[in-house]
BALOBA-1460 file (C-alpha; in Angstrom, 3 decimals):
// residues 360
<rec num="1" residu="x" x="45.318" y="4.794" z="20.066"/>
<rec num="2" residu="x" x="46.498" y="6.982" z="22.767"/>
<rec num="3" residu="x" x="49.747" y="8.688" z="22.235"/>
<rec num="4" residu="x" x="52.581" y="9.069" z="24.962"/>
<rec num="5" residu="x" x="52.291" y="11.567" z="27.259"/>
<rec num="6" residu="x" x="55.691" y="13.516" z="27.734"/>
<rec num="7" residu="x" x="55.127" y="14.890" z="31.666"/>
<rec num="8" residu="x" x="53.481" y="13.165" z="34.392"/>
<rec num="9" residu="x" x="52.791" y="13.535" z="38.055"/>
<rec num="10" residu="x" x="54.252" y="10.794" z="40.486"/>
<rec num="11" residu="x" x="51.815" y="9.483" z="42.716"/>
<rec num="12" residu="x" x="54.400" y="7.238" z="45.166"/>
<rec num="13" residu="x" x="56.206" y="5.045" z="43.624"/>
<rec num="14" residu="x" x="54.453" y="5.407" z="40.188"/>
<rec num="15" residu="x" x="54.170" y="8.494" z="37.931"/>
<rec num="16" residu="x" x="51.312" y="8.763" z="35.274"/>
<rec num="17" residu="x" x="53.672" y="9.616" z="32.454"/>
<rec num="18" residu="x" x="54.558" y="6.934" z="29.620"/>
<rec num="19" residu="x" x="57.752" y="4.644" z="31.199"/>
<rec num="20" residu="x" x="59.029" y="3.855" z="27.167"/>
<rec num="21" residu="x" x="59.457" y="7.792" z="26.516"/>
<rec num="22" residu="x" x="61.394" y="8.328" z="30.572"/>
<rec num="23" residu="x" x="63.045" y="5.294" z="29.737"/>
<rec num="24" residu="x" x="64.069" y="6.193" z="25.958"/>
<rec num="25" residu="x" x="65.284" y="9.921" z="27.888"/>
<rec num="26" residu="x" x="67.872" y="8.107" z="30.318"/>
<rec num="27" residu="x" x="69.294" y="5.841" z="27.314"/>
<rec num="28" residu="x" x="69.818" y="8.947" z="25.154"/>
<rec num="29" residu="x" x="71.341" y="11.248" z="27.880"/>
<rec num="30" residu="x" x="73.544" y="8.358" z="28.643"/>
<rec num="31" residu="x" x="74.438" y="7.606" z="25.236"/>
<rec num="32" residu="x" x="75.542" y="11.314" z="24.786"/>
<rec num="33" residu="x" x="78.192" y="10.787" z="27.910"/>
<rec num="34" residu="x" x="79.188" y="7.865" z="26.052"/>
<rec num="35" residu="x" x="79.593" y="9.495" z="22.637"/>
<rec num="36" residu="x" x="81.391" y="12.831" z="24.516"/>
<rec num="37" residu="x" x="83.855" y="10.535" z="26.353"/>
<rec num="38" residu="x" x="84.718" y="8.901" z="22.920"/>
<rec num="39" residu="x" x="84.863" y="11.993" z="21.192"/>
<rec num="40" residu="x" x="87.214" y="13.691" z="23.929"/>
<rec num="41" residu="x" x="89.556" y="10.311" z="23.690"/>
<rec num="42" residu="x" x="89.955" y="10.480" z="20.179"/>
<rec num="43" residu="x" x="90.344" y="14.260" z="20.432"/>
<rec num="44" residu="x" x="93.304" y="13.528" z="22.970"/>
<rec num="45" residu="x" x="94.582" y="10.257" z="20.886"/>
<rec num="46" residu="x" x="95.262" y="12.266" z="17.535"/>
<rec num="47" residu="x" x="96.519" y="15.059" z="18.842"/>
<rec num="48" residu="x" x="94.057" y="17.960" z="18.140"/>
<rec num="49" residu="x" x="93.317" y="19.027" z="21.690"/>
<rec num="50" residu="x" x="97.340" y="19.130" z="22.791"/>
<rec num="51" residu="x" x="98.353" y="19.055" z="26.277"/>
<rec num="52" residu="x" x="101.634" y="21.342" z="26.915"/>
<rec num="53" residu="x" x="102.657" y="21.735" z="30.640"/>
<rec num="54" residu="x" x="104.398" y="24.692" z="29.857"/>
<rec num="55" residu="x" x="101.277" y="26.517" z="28.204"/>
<rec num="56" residu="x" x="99.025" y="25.982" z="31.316"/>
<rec num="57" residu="x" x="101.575" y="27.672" z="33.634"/>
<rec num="58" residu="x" x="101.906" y="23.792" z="35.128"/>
<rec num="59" residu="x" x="105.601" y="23.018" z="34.321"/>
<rec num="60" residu="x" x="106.336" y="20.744" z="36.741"/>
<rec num="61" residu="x" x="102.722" y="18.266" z="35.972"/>
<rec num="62" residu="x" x="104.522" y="16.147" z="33.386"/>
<rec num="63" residu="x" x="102.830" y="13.169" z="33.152"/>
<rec num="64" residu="x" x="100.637" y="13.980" z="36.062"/>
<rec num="65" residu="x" x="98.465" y="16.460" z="33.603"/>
<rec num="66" residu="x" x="97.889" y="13.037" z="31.165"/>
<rec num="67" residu="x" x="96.678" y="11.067" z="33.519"/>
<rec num="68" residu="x" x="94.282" y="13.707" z="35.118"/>
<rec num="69" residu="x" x="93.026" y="14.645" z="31.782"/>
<rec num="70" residu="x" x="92.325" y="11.117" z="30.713"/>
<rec num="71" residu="x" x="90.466" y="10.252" z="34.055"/>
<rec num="72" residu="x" x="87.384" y="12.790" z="32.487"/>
<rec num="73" residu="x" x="86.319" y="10.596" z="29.365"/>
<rec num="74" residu="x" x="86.987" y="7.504" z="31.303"/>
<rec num="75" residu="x" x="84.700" y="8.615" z="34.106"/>
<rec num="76" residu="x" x="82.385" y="9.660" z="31.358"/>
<rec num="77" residu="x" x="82.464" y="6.253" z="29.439"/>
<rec num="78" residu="x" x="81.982" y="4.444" z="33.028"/>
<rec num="79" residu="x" x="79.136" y="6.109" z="33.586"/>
<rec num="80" residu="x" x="77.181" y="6.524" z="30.591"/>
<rec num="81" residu="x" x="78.184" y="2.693" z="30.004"/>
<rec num="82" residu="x" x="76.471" y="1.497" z="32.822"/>
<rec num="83" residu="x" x="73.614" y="3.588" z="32.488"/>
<rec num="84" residu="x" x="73.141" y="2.823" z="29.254"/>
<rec num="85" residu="x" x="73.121" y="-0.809" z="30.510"/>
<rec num="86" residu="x" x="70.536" y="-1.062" z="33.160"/>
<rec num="87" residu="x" x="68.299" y="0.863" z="31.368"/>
<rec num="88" residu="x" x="68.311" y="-1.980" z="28.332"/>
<rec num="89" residu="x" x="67.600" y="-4.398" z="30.903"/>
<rec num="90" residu="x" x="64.939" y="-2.647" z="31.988"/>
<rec num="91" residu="x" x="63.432" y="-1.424" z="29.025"/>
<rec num="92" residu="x" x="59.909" y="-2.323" z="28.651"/>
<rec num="93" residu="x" x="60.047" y="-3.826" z="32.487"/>
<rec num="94" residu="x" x="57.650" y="-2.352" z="34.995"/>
<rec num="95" residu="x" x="58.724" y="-1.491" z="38.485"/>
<rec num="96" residu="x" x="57.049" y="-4.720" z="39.970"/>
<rec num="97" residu="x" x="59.070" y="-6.880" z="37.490"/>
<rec num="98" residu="x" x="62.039" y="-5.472" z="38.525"/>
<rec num="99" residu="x" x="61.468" y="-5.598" z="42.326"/>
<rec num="100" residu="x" x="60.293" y="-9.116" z="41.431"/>
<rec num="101" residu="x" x="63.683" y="-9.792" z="40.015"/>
<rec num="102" residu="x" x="65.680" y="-8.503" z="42.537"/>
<rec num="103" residu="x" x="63.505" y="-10.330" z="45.386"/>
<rec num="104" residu="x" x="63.627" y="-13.849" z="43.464"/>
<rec num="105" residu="x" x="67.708" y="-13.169" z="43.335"/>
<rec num="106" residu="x" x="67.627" y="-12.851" z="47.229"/>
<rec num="107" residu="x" x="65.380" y="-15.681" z="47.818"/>
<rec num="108" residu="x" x="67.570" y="-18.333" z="45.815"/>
<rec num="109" residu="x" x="70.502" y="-17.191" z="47.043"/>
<rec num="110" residu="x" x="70.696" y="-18.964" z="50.000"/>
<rec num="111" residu="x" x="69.346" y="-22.209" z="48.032"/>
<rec num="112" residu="x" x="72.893" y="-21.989" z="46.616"/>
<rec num="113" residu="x" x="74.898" y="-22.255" z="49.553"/>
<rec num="114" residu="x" x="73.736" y="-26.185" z="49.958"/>
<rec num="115" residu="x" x="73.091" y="-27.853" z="53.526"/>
<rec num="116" residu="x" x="73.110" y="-24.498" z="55.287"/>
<rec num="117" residu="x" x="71.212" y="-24.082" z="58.849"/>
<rec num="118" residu="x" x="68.206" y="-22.327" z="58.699"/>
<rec num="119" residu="x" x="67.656" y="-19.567" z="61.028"/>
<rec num="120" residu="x" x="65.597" y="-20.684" z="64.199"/>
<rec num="121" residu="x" x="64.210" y="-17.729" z="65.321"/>
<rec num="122" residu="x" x="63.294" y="-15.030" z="61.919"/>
<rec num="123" residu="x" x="62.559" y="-11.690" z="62.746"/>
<rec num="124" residu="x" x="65.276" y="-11.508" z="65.618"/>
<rec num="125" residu="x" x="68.677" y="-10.052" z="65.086"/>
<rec num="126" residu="x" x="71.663" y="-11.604" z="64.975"/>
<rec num="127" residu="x" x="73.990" y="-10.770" z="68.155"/>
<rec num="128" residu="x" x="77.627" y="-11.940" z="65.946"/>
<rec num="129" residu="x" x="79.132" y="-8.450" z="66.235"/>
<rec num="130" residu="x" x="77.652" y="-8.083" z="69.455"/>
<rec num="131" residu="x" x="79.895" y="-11.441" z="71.018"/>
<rec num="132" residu="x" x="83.106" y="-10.833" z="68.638"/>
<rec num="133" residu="x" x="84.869" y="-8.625" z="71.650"/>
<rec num="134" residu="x" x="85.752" y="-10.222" z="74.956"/>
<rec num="135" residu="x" x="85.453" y="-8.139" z="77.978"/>
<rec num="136" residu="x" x="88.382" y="-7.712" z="80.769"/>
<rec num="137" residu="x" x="86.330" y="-8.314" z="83.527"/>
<rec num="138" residu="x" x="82.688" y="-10.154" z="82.473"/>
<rec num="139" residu="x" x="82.319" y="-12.355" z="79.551"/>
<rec num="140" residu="x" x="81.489" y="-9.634" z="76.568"/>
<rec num="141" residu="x" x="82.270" y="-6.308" z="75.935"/>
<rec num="142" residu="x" x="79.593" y="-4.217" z="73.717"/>
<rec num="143" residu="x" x="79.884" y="-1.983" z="71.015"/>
<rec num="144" residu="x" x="79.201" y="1.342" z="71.431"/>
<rec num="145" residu="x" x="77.025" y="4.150" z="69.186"/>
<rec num="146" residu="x" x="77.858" y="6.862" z="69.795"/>
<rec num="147" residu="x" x="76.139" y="9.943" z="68.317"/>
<rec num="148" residu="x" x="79.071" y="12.432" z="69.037"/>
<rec num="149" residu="x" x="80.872" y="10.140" z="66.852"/>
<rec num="150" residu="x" x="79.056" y="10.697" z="63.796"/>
<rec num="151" residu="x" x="78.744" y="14.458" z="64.342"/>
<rec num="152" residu="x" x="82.580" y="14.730" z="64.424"/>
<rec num="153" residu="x" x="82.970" y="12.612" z="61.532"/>
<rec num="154" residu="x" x="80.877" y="14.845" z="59.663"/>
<rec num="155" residu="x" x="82.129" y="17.993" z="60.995"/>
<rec num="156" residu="x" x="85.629" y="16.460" z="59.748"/>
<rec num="157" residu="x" x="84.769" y="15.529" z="56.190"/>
<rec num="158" residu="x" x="82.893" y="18.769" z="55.764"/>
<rec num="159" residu="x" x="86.140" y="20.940" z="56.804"/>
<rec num="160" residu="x" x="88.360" y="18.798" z="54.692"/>
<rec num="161" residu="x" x="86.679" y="18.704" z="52.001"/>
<rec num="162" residu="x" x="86.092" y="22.458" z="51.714"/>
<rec num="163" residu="x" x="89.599" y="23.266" z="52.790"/>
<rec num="164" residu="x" x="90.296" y="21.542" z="49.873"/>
<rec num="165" residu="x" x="88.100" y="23.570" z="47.241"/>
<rec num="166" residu="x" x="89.907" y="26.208" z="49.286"/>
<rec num="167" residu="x" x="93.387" y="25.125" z="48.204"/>
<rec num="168" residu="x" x="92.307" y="24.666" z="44.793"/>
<rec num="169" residu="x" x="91.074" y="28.248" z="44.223"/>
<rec num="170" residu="x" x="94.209" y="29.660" z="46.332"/>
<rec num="171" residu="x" x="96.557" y="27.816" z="44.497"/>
<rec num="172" residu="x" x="94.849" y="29.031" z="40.864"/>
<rec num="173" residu="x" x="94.589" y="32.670" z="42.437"/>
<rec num="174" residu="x" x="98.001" y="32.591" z="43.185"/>
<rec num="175" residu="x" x="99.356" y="31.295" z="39.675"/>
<rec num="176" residu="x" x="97.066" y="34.019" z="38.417"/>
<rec num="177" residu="x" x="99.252" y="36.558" z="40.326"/>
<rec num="178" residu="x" x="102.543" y="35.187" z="39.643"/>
<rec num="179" residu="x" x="101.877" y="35.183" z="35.733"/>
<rec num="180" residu="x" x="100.678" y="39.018" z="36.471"/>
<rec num="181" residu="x" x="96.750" y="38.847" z="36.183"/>
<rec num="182" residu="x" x="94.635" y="39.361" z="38.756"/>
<rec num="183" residu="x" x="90.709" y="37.978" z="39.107"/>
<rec num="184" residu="x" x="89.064" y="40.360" z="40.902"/>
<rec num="185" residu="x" x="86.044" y="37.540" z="40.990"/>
<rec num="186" residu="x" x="88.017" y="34.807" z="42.339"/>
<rec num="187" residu="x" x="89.836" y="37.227" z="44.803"/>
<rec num="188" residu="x" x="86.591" y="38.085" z="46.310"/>
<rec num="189" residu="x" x="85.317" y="34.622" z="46.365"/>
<rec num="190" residu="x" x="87.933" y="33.336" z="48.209"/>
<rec num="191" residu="x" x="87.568" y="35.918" z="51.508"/>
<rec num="192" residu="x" x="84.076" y="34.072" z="52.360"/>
<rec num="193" residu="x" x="85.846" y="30.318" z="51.249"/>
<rec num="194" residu="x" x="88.573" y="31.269" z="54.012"/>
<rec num="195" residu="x" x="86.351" y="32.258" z="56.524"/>
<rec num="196" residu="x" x="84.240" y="29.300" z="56.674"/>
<rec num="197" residu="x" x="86.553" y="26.878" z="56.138"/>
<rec num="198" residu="x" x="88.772" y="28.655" z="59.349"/>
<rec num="199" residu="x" x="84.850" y="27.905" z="61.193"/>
<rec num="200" residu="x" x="85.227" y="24.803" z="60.236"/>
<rec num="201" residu="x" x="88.274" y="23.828" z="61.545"/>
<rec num="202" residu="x" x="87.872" y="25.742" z="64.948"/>
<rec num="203" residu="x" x="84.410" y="23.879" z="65.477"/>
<rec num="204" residu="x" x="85.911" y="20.436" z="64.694"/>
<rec num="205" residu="x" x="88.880" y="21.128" z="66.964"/>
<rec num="206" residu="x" x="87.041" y="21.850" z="69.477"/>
<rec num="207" residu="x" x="84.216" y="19.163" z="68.878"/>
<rec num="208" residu="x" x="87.259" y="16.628" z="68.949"/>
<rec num="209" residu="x" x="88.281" y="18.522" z="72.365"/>
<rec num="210" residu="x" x="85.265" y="17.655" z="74.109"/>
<rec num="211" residu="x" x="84.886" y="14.526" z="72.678"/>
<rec num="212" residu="x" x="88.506" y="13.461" z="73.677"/>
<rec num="213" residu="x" x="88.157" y="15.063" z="77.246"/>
<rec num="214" residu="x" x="85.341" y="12.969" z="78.267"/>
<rec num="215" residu="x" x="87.280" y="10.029" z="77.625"/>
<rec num="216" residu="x" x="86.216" y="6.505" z="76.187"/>
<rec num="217" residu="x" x="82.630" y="4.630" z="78.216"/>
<rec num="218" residu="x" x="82.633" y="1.145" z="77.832"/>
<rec num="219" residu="x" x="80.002" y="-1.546" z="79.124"/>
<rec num="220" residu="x" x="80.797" y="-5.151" z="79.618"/>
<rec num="221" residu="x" x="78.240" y="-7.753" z="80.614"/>
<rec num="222" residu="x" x="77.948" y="-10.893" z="81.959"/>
<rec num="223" residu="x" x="76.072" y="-12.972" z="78.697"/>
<rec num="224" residu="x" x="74.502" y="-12.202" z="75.739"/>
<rec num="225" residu="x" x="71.867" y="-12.876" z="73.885"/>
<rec num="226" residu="x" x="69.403" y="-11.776" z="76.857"/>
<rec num="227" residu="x" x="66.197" y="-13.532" z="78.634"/>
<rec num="228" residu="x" x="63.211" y="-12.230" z="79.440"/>
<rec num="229" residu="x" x="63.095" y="-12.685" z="83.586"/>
<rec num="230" residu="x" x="66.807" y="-12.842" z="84.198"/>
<rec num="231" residu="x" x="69.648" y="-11.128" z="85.530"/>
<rec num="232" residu="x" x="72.682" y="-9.793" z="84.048"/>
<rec num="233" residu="x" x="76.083" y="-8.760" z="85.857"/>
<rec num="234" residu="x" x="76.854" y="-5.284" z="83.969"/>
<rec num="235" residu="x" x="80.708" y="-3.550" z="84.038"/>
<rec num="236" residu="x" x="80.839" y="0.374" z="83.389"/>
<rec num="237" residu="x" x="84.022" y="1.409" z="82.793"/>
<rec num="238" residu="x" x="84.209" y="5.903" z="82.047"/>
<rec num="239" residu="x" x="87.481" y="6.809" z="80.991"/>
<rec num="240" residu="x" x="88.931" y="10.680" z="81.356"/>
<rec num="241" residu="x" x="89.809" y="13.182" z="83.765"/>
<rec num="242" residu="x" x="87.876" y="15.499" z="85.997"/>
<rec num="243" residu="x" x="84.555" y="15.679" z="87.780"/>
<rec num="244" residu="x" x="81.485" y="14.341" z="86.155"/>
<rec num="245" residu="x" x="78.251" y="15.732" z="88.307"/>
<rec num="246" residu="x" x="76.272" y="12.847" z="87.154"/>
<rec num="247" residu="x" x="76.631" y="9.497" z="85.576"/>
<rec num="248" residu="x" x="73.725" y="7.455" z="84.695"/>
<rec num="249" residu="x" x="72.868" y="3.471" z="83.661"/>
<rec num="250" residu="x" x="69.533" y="3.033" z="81.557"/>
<rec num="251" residu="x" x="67.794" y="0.023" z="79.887"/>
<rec num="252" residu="x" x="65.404" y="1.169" z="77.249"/>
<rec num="253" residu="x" x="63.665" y="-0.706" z="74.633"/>
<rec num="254" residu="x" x="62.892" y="1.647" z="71.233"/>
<rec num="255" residu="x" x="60.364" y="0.899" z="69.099"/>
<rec num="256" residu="x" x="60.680" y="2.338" z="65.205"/>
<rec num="257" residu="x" x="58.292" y="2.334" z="62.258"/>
<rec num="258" residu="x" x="59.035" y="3.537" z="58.895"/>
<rec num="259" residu="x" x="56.062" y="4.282" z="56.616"/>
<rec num="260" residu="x" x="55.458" y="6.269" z="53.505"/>
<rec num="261" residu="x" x="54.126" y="9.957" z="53.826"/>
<rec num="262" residu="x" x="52.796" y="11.014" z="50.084"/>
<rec num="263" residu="x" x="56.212" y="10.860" z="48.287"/>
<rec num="264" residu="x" x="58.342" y="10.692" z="51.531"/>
<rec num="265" residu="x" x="59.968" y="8.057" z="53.846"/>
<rec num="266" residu="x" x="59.813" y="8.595" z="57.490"/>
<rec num="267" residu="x" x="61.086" y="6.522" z="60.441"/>
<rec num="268" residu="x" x="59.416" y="7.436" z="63.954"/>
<rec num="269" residu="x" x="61.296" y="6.305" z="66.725"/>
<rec num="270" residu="x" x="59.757" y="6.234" z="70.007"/>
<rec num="271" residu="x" x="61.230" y="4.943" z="73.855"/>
<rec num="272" residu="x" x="58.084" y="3.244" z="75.388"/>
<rec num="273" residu="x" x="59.959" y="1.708" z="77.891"/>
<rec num="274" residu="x" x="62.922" y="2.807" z="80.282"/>
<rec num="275" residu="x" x="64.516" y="2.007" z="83.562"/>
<rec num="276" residu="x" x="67.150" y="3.661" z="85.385"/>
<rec num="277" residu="x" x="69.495" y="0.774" z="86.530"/>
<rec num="278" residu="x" x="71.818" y="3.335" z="88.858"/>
<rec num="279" residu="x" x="73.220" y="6.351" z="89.295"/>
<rec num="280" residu="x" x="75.971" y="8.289" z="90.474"/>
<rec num="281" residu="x" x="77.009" y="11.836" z="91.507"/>
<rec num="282" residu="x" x="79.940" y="13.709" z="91.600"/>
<rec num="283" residu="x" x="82.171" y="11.348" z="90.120"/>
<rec num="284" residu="x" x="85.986" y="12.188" z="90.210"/>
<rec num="285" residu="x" x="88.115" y="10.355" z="87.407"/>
<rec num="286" residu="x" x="91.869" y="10.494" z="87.779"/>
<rec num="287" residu="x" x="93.882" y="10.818" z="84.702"/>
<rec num="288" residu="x" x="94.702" y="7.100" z="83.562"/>
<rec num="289" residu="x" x="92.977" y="5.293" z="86.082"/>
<rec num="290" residu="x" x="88.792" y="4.734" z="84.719"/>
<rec num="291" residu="x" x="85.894" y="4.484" z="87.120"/>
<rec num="292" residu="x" x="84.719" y="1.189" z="87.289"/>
<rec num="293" residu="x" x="81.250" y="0.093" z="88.753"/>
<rec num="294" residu="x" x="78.918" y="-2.456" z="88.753"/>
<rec num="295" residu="x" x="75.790" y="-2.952" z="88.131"/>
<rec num="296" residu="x" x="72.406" y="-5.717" z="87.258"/>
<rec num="297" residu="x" x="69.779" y="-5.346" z="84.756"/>
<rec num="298" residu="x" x="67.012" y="-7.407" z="85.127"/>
<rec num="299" residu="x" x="64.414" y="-8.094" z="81.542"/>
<rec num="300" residu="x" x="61.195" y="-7.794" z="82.298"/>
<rec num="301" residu="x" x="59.590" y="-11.049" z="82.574"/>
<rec num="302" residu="x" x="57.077" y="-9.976" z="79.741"/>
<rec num="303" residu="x" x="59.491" y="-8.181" z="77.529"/>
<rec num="304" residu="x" x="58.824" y="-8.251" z="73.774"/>
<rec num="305" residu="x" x="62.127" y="-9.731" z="72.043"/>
<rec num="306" residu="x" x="64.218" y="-7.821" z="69.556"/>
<rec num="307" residu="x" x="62.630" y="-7.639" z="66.395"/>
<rec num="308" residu="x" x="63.598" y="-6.177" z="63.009"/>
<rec num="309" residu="x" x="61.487" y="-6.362" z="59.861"/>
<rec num="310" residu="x" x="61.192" y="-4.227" z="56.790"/>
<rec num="311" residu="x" x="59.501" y="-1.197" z="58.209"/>
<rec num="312" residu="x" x="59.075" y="-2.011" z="62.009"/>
<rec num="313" residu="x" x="61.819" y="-2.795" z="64.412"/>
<rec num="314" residu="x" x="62.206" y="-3.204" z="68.351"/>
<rec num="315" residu="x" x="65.459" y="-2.287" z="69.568"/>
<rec num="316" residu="x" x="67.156" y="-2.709" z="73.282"/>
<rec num="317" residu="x" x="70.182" y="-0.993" z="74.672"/>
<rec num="318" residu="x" x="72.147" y="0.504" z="77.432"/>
<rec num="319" residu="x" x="72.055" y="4.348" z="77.171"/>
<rec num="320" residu="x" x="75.061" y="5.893" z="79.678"/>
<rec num="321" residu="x" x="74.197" y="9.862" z="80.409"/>
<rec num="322" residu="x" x="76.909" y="12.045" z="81.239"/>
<rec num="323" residu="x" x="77.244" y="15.529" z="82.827"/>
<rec num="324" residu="x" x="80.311" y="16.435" z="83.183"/>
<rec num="325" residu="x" x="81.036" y="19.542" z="85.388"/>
<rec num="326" residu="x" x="82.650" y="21.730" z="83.141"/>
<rec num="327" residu="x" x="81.588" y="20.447" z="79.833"/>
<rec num="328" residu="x" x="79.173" y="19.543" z="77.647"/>
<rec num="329" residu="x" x="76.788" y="16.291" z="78.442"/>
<rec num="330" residu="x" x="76.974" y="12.970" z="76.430"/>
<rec num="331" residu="x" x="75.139" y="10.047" z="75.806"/>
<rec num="332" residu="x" x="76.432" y="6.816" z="74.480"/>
<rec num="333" residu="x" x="74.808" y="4.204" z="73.470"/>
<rec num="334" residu="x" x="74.910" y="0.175" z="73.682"/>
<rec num="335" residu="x" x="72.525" y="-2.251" z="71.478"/>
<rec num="336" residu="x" x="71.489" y="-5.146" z="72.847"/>
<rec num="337" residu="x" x="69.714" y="-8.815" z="71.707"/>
<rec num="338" residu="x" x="67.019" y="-9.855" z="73.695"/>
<rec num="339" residu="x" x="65.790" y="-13.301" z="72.547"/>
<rec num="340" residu="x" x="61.966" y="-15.181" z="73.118"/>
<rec num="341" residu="x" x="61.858" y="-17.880" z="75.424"/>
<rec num="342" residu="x" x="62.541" y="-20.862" z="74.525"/>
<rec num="343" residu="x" x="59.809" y="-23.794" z="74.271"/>
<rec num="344" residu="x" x="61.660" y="-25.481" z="77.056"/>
<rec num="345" residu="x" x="62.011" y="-22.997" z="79.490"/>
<rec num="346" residu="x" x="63.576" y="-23.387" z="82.655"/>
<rec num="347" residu="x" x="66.227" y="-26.388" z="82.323"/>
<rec num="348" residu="x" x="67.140" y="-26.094" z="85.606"/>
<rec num="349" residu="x" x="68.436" y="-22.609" z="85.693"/>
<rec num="350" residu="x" x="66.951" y="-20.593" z="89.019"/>
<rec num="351" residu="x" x="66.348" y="-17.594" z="87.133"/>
<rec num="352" residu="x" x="63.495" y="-19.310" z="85.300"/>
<rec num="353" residu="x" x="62.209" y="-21.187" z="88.564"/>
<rec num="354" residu="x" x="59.278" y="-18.788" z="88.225"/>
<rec num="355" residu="x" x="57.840" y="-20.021" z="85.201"/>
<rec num="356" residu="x" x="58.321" y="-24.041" z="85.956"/>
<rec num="357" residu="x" x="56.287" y="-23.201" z="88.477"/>
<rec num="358" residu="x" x="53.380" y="-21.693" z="86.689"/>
<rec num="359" residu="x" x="53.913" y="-24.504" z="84.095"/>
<rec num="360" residu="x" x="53.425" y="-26.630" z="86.605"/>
């Protein structure tokens, strides 16, 4: 009879240690949060630990101190609860069964909907958000991604949320003063707390600048989902003021894998194929009135469809470059559905005159 081993080395998604001591570790560090935010409850319920607004310098909190105070067990008891949950249900459950589980959930889901419509073509996306918005001018108007978007956003939530931690620590420094102490600790650690949260302000103020000076691209087209072979009417519509020095139309297809590297995930993404659709130079946008041109992409005739699986996915879009005179250059992206043929090509559309004929 072996006995357990306490460490082990994980080799993927599976570690050579035994799985009833890990999993008899997570119940007992979750059943201590559970017995701590019980303990701190009763502690506050009968009275020992006391909570007087006066005797924390906070004489104003009032009822505000209670209900802070009692958020601590009660996060404690909601997490430790369900921890302490999922690992009973999975006690003495490999991985597999669990994944097994899950997967058998997802599969009879849709089995419980009734007479629902299968999906005709699996693998492709689904183009719903990509239809939900119409255009001014053509028929749809497409969403954009935008990876200046994201970096502000983050920029944003970083500065607020340390700007925050700032306040904090000001406001207990300055309490600390009033009452007559002084921390020369907290005093010191709040000259490096101002100074990057003051960077981090300036930089997202003048991220937002930029990103608000450009002004707003959209991209309207004629139809959507997309063909292999045809045409499609395209709007672009730049927003702003000033000179842009070059503005520029791609179609790109993106291919991306993900695959497992030892104990790391990693997604490659690679552009294997790109046209430029049309270009222009030395734009000049008047404030309030947006550049509007036209434009027709054409999908190659032997495209591969869009296609997302699991770990491998084939992505198109429109990508719109920017280089604006006096600023930084941007590039905005938006997806696209390209769908396979259908069995009965043709049906007396002229774009697909091309292959009746070689059917023929």
């Amino acid at each position: 009879m072996r006995l357990p081993r306490f460490f082990g080395k994980k080799r993927g998604h599976r570690r050579t240690g035994s799985q009833a001591w890990g999993s008899a570790g997570e119940a007992i560090f979750y059943a201590l949060l559970v017995a701590a935010a019980l303990c701190f409850a009763g502690l506050l319920l009968t009275g020992v630990v006391g909570l007087d607004p006066e005797a924390v310098g906070l004489p104003w909190a009032g009822w505000w101190l209670w209900i802070f105070t009692a958020l601590i067990p009660g996060a404690l008891l909601a997490f430790g609860g369900a921890g302490l949950v999922r690992t009973l249900r999975g006690w003495d459950k490999s991985e597999e069964r669990r994944a097994a589980a899950e997967t058998l959930a997802e599969l009879l889901e849709p089995v419980g909907h009734g007479s629902g419509s299968p999906r005709e073509l699996p693998g492709v996306p689904t183009c719903d958000d990509l239809v939900n918005s119409p255009g001014t001018i053509l028929r749809y108007r497409l969403p954009i991604e935008s990876p200046e978007s994201w970096q502000l956003l983050g920029i944003g939530l970083f500065a607020a949320l340390w700007n925050a931690v700032l306040a904090v620590l000001a406001v207990t420094a300055g309490l600390d003063l009033l009452g007559g102490r002084v921390e020369p600790v907290l005093l010191a650690l709040l000259v490096p707390f101002l100074a990057v949260g003051i960077g981090g302000i300036v930089v997202f103020v003048r991220r937002l600048f930029l990103t608000t000076a450009v002004g707003t691209t959209q991209v309207e087209i004629s139809d959507h989902p997309l063909l292999p072979g045809a045409n499609y009417d395209v709007l672009l519509a730049q927003g702003g003021a000033g000179a842009v020095a070059l503005l520029r139309l791609t179609l790109e297809m993106e291919e991306s894998a993900a695959f497992r590297q030892g104990t790391d995930t990693r997604t490659e993404r690679v552009v294997v194929w790109r046209e430029v659709v049309k270009e222009w130079r030395d734009v000049r946008i008047s404030p309030g009135v947006r550049f509007e041109a036209h434009a027709t992409i054409t999908i190659p005739r032997d495209a591969m469809h869009s296609f997302v699986s699991e770990h491998n996915a084939v992505r198109w879009r429109i990508v719109v470059h920017g280089r604006p005179e006096r600023r930084a250059p941007f590039e905005r992206m938006f997806p696209l559905v390209v769908h396979p043929l259908p069995p009965d090509i043709g049906g007396g559309r002229p774009e697909f005159a091309w292959m009746e004929e070689r059917r023929r």
